[in-house]
N, C-alpha and C positions, 0 to 999 in steps of 0.2 A: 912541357909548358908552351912549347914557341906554337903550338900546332893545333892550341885550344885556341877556343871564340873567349875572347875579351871583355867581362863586362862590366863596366867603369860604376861605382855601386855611392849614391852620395850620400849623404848622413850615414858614410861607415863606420865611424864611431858611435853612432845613434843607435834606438832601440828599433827601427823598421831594416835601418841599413846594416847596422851590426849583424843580425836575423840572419839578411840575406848573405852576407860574410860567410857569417859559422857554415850557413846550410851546402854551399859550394864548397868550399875546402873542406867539409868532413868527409863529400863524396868521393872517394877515389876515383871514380868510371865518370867524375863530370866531362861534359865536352866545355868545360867552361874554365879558365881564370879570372880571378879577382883583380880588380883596378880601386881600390882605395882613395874615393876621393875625400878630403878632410881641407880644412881651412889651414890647421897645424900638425903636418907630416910631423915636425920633430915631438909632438907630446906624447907621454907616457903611452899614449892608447894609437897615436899613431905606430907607433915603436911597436908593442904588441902584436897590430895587425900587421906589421913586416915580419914580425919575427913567427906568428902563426902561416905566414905560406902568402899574403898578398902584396901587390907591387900599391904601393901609397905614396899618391903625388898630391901636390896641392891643387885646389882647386875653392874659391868662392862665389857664391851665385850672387852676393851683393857685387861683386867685382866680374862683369860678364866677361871680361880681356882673358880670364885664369880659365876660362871654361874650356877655348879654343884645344889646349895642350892636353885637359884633363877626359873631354872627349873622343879627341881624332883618334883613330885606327880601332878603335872598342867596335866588336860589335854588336852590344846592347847594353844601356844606359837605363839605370833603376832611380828613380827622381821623386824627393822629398823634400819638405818643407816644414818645419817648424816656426807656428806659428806661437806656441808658449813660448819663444827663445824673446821674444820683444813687442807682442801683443798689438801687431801693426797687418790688418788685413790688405792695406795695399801695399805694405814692403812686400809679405807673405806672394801676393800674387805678380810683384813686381821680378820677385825671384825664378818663380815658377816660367815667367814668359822668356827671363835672358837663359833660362835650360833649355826651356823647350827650345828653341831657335837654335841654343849652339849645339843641338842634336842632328838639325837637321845638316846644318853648315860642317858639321861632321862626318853626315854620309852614315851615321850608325843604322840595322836593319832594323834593328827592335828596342821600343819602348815601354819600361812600365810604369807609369807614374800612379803614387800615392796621393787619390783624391777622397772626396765625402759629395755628399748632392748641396747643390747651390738650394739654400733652403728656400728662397724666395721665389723660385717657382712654384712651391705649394702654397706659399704664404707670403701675398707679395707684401709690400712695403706699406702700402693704403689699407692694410689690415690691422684697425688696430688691436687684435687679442694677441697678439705678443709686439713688444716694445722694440722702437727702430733703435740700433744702436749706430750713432756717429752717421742719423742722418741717411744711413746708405745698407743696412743688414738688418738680418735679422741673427743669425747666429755669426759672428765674423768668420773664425776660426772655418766654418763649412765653405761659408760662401763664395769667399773666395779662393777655396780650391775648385769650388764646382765650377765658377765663372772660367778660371784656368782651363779646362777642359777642351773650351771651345778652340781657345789659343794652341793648343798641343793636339787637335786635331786639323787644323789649318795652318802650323808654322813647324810643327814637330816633325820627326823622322815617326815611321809608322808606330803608330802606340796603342797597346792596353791598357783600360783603367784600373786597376786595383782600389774599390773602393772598400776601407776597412772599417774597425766597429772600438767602442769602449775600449779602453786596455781594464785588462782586469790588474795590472801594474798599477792604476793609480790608487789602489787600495795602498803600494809600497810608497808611492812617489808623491802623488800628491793629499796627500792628508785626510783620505777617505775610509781610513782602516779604522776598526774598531774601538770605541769609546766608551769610559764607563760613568753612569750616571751618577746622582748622587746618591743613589739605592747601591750602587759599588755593581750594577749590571751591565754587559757590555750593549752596545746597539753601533748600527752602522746605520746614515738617513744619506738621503740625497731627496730631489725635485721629483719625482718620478710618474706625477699623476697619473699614478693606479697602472702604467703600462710595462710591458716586461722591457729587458735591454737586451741586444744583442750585444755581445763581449765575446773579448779575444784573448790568448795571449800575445805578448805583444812581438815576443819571439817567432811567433808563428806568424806575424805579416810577414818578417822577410823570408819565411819558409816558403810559404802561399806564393810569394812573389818569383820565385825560385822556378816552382810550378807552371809560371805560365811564362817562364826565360824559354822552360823545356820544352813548351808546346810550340815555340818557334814563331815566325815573323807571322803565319799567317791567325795567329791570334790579336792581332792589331787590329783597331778599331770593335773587339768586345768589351764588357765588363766584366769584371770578376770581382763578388761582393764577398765578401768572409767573415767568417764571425765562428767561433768554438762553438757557443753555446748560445739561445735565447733563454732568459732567466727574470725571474719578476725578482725588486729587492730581497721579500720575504725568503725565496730561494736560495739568494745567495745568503743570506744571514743563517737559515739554516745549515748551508753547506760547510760556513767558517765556525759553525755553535761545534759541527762534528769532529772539525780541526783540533777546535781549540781544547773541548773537553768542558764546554760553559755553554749556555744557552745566549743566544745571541737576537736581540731583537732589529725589527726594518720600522725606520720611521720616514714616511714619507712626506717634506717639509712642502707646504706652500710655496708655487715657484717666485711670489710675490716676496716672500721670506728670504728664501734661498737666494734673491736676486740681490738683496741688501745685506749680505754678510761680511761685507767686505774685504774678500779675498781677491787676490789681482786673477780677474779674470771670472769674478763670479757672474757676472751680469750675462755674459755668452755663455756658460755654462747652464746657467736659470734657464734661457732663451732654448740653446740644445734640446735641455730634456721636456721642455714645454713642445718645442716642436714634434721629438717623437713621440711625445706623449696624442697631440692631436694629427697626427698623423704615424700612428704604429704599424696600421696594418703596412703602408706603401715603405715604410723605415727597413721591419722586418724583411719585405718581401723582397730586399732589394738586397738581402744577404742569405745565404744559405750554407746549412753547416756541411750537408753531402759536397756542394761543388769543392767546400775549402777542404774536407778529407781525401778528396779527388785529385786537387793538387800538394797537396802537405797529408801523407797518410799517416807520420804521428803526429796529428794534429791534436792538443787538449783539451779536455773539458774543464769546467772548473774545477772539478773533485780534484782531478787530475792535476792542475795549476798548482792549487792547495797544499798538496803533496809535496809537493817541492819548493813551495811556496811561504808557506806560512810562519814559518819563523824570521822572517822578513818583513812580516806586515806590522806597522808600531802599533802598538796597544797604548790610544791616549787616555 
């Protein structure tokens, strides 16, 4: 261990960081160690990821003072943000900038940070077919990791982007799994106008991200877009009707609809898929399934996800 490269992994307990966790310590012949950064080393999941093979220190990005320790000697730093953790696009990006910076004040060679594109370059603010939220976005949740970008290529240690896609997870997690009507049929709906989704699983970000730890420092300053599969609703309704052993219908709601459902966080959400929707093609193109089996070669497809999957998704 003393003789491996170091690399400090944040939302280790999370589903990007946890990924990249598993993905290093299953490999034997890694040139790499785990650095476990968590807010709460002593929780049950801190505990685990010690007792699985990595070293877990604390570390918080609202607290930039805790970075210094949970940084230095790593050499390479994997960086994340959760913006569903408090629904606050300039905490989100306030976090992102005291990382970036204690990476650099660290000396680490390589960077990978988890971003999405600042959607208000294709769709500035003066537009109004999709709706400003809080005055300053268009989708929060994107924009200000894309906005970040700039900061982590001007304050950061050298870095690539990992930009990722859908989790096909929030089918488990957040309340998008299959429902049945009052015919007793199941359907799954989302905003989708009429365009397909690029979807991941969500295991395979930190695999992907793994990928381009091994490609070394001089992948800094690329992007690397990933995504399993490109899939239109209907697609995947059919993939889960195969699962399930029932026929499964795709409704695709009004994002005018969708915006006012009032789920914490629906209105960025509505906004999201309004924006891939009018802009799919530059969405898609900005991910690719070959690069991400490139770097993560068991990378899944949905079938695939499914499989393993599906008895996990609630059936409301």
């Amino acid at each position: 261990m003393a003789d491996k490269k170091i690399i400090a992994v944040v939302g280790a307990t999370g589903a990007q960081g946890g990924g990249l966790v598993r993905s290093i310590l299953a490999d034997a012949n890694s040139e790499f160690s785990v650095r476990a950064i968590t807010r709460k080393p002593d929780s049950d999941k801190g505990k685990a990821l010690a007792a699985a093979g990595a070293t877990v220190v604390a570390g918080d990005a609202d607290n930039p003072a805790t970075l210094d320790a949970a940084f230095a000697g790593a050499h390479g730093a994997f960086i994340v943000t959760n913006f569903w953790e408090h629904f606050s696009a300039e905490r989100e990006l306030a976090q992102a900038a005291a990382m970036a910076r204690a990476t650099r004040k660290a000396g680490n060679a390589h960077v990978v940070w988890s971003t999405l594109e600042d959607t208000r370059k294709w769709i500035p603010l003066s537009d109004p077919r999709v709706p400003n939220l809080h005055d300053k976005y268009k989708v929060a949740h994107f924009d200000s990791k894309g906005e970040a970008d700039a900061i982590f290529a001007a304050e950061a240690a050298p870095t690539s982007y990992l930009v990722t896609s859908f989790y096909w997870d929030n089918f488990i997690h957040f309340g998008m799994g299959p429902r049945r009507g009052e015919d007793g049929k199941l359907g799954i709906a989302w905003a989708a106008g009429g365009a397909p989704l690029p979807g991941i699983a969500a295991a395979d970000i930190g695999a992907c991200a793994y990928g381009v730890f091994k490609k070394g420092p001089a992948a800094a300053g690329q992007r690397f877009g990933i995504c399993g599969e490109v899939l239109t609703g209907g697609e995947m309704a059919a993939a889960m009707a195969k699962h399930l052993g029932e026929p499964v219908s795709f409704t695709d709601i009004p994002f005018e609809i969708y915006r006012n459902l009032g789920f914490p966080g629906a209105e960025d959400m509505s906004n999201m898929f309004q924006v891939q929707s009018l802009f799919s093609r530059e969405f898609v193109a900005n991910r690719s399934v070959e690069l991400s089996r490139a770097l993560h070669p068991g990378l899944q497809s949905f079938d695939t996800w499914l499989a393993h999957n599906i008895g996990q998704i609630p059936i409301g």
